[in-house]
C-alpha positions as CSV (number, residue, x, y, z in Angstrom):
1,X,10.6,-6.7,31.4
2,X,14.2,-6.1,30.1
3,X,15.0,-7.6,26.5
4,X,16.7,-10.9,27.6
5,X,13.0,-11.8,29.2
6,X,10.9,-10.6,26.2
7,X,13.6,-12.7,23.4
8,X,13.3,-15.6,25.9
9,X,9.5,-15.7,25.7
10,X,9.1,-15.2,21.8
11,X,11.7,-17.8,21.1
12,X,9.7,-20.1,23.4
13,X,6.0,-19.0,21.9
14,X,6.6,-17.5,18.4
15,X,4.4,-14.9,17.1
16,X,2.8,-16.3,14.3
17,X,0.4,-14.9,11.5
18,X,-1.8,-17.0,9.1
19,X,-4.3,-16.0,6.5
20,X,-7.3,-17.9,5.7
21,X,-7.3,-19.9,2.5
22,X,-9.9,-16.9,0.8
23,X,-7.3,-14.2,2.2
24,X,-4.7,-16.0,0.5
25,X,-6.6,-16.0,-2.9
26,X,-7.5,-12.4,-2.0
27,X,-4.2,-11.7,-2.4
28,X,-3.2,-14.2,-5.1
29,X,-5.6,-12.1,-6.9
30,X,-4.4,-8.6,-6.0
31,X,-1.1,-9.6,-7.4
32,X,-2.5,-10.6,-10.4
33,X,-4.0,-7.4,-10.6
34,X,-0.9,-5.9,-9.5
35,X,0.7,-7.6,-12.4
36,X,-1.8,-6.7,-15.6
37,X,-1.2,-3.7,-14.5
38,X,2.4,-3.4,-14.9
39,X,2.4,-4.9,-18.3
40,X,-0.2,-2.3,-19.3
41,X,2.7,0.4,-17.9
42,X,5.6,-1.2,-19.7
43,X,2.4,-1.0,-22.6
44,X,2.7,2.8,-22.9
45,X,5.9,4.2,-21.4
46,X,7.7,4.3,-24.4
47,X,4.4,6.3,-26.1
48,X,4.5,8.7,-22.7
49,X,8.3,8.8,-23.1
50,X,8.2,9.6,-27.3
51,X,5.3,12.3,-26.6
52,X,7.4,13.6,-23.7
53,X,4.3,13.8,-21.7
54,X,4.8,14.6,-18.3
55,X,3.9,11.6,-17.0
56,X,6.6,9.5,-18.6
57,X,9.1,9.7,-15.7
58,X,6.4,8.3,-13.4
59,X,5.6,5.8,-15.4
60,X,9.1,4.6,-16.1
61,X,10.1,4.7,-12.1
62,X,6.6,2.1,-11.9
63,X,8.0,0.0,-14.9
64,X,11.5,0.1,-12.9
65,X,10.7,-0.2,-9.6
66,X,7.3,-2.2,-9.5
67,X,8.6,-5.8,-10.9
68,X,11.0,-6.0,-8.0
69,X,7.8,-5.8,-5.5
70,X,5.4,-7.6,-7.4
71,X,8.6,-10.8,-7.6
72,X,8.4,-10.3,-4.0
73,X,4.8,-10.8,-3.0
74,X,5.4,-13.8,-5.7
75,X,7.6,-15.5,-3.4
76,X,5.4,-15.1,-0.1
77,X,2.4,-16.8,-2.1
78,X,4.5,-19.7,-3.4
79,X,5.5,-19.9,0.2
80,X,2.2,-19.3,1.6
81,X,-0.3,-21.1,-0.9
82,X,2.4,-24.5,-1.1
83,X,-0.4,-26.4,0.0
84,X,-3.2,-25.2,-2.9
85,X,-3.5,-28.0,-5.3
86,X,-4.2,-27.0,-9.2
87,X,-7.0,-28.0,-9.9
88,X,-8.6,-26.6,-13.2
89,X,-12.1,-28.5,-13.6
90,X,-13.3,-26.7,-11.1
91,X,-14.6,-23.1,-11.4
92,X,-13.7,-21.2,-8.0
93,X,-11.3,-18.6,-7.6
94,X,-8.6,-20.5,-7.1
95,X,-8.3,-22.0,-10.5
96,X,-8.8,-19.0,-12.0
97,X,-6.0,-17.4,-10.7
98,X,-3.2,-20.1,-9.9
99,X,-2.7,-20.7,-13.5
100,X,-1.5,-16.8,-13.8
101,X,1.0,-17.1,-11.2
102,X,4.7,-18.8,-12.5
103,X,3.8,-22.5,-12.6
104,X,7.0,-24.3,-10.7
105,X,5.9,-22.3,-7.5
106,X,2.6,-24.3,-7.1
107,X,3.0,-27.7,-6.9
């Protein structure tokens, strides 16, 4: 199959992927986790950095360099979890962990 064919064919049956609802929270809820844990980096980089322990350079390239991913998988939730409605009376997983992500990407 030469690679005129094979475009031809995926432009005329797309390869698509799609998570479950529950993977989708799975994941709301590793970026959560994803985030605490960058604000408990930023937290004590400074302390590694004034101790010059010898951890500090590690921890600054995670406070550099981890915001950038994290802002990322932010954007592919918003885009994936569009359809998730707020709603905080009820106690599931969802409400829990919605109100932690920035508010204008779940309408």
């Amino acid at each position: 199959m030469d690679a005129g064919v094979l475009v031809l064919a995926v432009q005329q049956f797309p390869i698509t992927k799609q998570f479950t609802d529950n993977e989708l929270c799975t994941l709301a809820w590793l970026w959560r986790a994803g985030n605490v844990m960058l604000i408990a980096y930023q937290n004590v980089t400074h302390l590694l950095q004034d101790a010059e322990h010898g951890e500090a350079g590690h921890f600054t390239s995670i406070e550099q360099e981890y915001p950038q991913i994290l802002n990322r998988a932010r954007a592919i939730l918003a885009r994936e979890t569009a359809h998730v409605k707020l709603q905080p009376w009820q106690d599931d997983k969802w409400s829990r962990v919605l109100p932690h992500l920035p508010q204008n990407l779940f309408q």
